[in-house]
C-alpha positions in Angstrom: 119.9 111.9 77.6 119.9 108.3 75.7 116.0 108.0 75.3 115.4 105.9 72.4 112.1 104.2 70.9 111.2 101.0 72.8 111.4 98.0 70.1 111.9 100.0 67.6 108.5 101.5 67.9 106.6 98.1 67.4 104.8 98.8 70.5 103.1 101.6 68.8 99.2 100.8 68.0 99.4 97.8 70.9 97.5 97.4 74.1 99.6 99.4 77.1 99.4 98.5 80.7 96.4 100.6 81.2 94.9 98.4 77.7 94.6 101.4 76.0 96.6 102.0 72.7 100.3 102.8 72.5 101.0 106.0 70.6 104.4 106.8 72.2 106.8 104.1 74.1 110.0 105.2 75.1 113.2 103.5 77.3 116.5 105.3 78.9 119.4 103.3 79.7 117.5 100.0 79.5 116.5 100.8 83.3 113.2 103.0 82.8 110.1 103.6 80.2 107.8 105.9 79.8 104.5 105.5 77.6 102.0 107.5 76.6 98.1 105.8 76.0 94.8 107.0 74.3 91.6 106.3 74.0 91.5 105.3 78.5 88.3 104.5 79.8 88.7 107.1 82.8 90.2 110.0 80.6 91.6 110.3 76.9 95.8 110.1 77.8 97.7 108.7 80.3 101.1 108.2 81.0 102.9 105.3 82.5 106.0 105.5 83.6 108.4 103.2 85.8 112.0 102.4 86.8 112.3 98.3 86.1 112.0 96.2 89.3 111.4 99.4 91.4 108.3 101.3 90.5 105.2 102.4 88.5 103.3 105.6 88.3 100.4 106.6 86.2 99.2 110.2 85.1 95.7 110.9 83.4 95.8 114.1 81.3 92.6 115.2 78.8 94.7 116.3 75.9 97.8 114.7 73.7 99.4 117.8 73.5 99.1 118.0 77.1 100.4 114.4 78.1 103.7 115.0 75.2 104.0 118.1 76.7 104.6 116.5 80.6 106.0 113.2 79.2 109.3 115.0 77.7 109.3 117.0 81.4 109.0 113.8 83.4 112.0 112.0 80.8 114.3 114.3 82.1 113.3 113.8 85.9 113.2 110.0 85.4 116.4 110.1 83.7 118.2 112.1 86.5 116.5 109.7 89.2 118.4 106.3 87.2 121.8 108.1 87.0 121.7 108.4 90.7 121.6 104.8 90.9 125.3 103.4 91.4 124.0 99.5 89.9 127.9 99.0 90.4 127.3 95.5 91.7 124.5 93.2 93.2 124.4 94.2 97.1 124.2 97.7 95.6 121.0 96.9 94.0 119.8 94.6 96.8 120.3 97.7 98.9 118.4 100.0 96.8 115.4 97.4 96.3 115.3 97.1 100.0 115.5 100.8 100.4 112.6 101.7 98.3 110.5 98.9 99.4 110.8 100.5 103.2 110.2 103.9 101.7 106.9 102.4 99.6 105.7 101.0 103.1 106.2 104.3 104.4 104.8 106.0 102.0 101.8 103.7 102.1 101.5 104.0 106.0 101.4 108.0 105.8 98.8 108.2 103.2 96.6 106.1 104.8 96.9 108.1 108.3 96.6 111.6 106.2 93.5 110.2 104.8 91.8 109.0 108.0 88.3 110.5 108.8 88.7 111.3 112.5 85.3 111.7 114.2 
């Protein structure tokens, strides 16, 4: 796997997406990144992780050791996810946006029925 520190770790000690503070930032293939925060308002760690231009996730764990512990299992499943992805050409990745916009939608749709209160 070719994980290497995001900007040469400059990002480290800077607000993240959740505006807690960076303590690991790290990029695969220039197509996804994965960072670890502390110090959250809801719980101590959290982990952001997301494949550019097709999606963002977010895990809250209460201890580092815990969150660098599931952040080195979730590089490997991200990184298997991105060299699915045959980015050979633009209508390839037109089709692949398209695909996981339908699938969010769906996704969205079945969450919201599963989580219906039915009288």
């Amino acid at each position: 796997m070719n994980w290497y520190k995001l900007d040469d770790d400059k990002t480290i000690g800077q607000a993240g997406s959740d505006g807690c503070i960076i303590i690991a930032d790290e990029e695969y293939e220039s197509m996804t990144r994965i960072t670890i925060e502390k110090d959250g308002t809801i719980v101590p760690f959290s982990i952001t992780c997301g494949i550019y231009g097709w999606m963002m996730h977010t895990r809250f764990f209460g201890s580092e050791e815990e969150a660098r512990i599931q952040m080195k299992l979730m590089k490997s499943k991200l990184a298997s996810i991105v060299d699915m992805i045959p980015l050979k050409d633009k209508a390839t990745e037109d089709s692949f946006k398209n695909f996981f916009i339908f699938f969010l939608r769906y996704f969205k749709m079945i969450k919201q029925f599963l989580f219906i209160s039915f009288p």
